[in-house]
C-alpha positions as CSV (number, residue, x, y, z in Angstrom):
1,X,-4.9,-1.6,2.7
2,X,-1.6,-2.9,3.7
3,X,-2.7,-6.5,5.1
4,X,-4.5,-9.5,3.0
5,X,-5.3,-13.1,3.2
6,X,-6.2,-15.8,1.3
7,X,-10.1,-16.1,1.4
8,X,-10.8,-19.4,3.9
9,X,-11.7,-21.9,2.6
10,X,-9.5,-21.6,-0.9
11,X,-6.9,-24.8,-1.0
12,X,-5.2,-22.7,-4.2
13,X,-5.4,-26.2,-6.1
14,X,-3.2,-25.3,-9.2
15,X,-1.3,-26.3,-12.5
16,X,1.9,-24.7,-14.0
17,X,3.7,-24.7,-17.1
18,X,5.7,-22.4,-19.3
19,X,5.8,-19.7,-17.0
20,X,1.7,-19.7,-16.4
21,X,-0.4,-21.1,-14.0
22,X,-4.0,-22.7,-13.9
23,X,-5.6,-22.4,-10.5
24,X,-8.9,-23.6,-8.9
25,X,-11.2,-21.1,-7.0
26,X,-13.1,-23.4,-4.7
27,X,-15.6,-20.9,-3.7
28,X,-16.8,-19.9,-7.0
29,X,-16.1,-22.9,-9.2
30,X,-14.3,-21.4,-11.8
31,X,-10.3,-21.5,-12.7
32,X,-8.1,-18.7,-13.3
33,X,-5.0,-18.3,-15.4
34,X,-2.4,-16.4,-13.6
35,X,1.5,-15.7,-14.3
36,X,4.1,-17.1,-11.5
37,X,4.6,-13.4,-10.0
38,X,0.2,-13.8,-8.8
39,X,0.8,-17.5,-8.0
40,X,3.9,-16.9,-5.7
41,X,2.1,-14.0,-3.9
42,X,-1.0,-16.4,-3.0
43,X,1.5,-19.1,-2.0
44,X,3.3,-17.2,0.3
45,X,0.5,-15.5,1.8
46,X,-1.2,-18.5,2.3
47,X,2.1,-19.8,4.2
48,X,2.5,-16.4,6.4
49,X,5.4,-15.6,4.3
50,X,4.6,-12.0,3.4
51,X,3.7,-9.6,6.2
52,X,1.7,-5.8,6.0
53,X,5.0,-4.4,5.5
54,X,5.8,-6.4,2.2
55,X,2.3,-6.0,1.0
56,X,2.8,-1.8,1.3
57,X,4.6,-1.9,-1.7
58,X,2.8,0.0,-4.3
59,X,4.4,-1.5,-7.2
60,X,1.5,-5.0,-5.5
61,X,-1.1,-3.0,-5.7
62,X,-2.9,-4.0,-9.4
63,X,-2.2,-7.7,-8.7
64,X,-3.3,-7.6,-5.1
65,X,-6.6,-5.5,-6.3
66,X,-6.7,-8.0,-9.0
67,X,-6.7,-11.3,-7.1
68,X,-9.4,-9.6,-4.7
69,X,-11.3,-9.5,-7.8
70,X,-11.4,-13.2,-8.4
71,X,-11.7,-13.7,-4.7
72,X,-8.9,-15.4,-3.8
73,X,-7.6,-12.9,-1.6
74,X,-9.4,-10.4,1.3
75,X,-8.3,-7.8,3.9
76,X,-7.2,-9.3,7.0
């Protein structure tokens, strides 16, 4: 599936250093450690900077699967 969003209700509170990043998941409670490549994707998602066609990539596919996972991300 080509287009995601960020689960409502997420505010992607986070914390970076050294290249890593410590984030928040309102829903569930717990936090996450994520590189800057997974934090960058949820950031621009959340500000409508990606579109279905930038999300197609296959090479996104693991870290998008991955950050449905944690439930930070769903299909729109």
């Amino acid at each position: 599936m080509a287009a995601w969003r960020i689960v409502p209700g997420q505010a992607l509170q986070h914390r970076c250093w050294d290249g890593t990043a410590v984030l928040y998941n309102d829903l569930s409670g717990a936090t996450h450690q994520l590189d800057e490549a997974a934090l960058a994707l949820l950031l621009d998602l959340r500000d409508g900077l990606l579109g279905a066609g930038d999300l197609a990539d296959p090479a996104l596919l693991p870290l998008l699967d991955s950050l449905r996972q944690l439930d930070l991300i769903e299909p729109a």
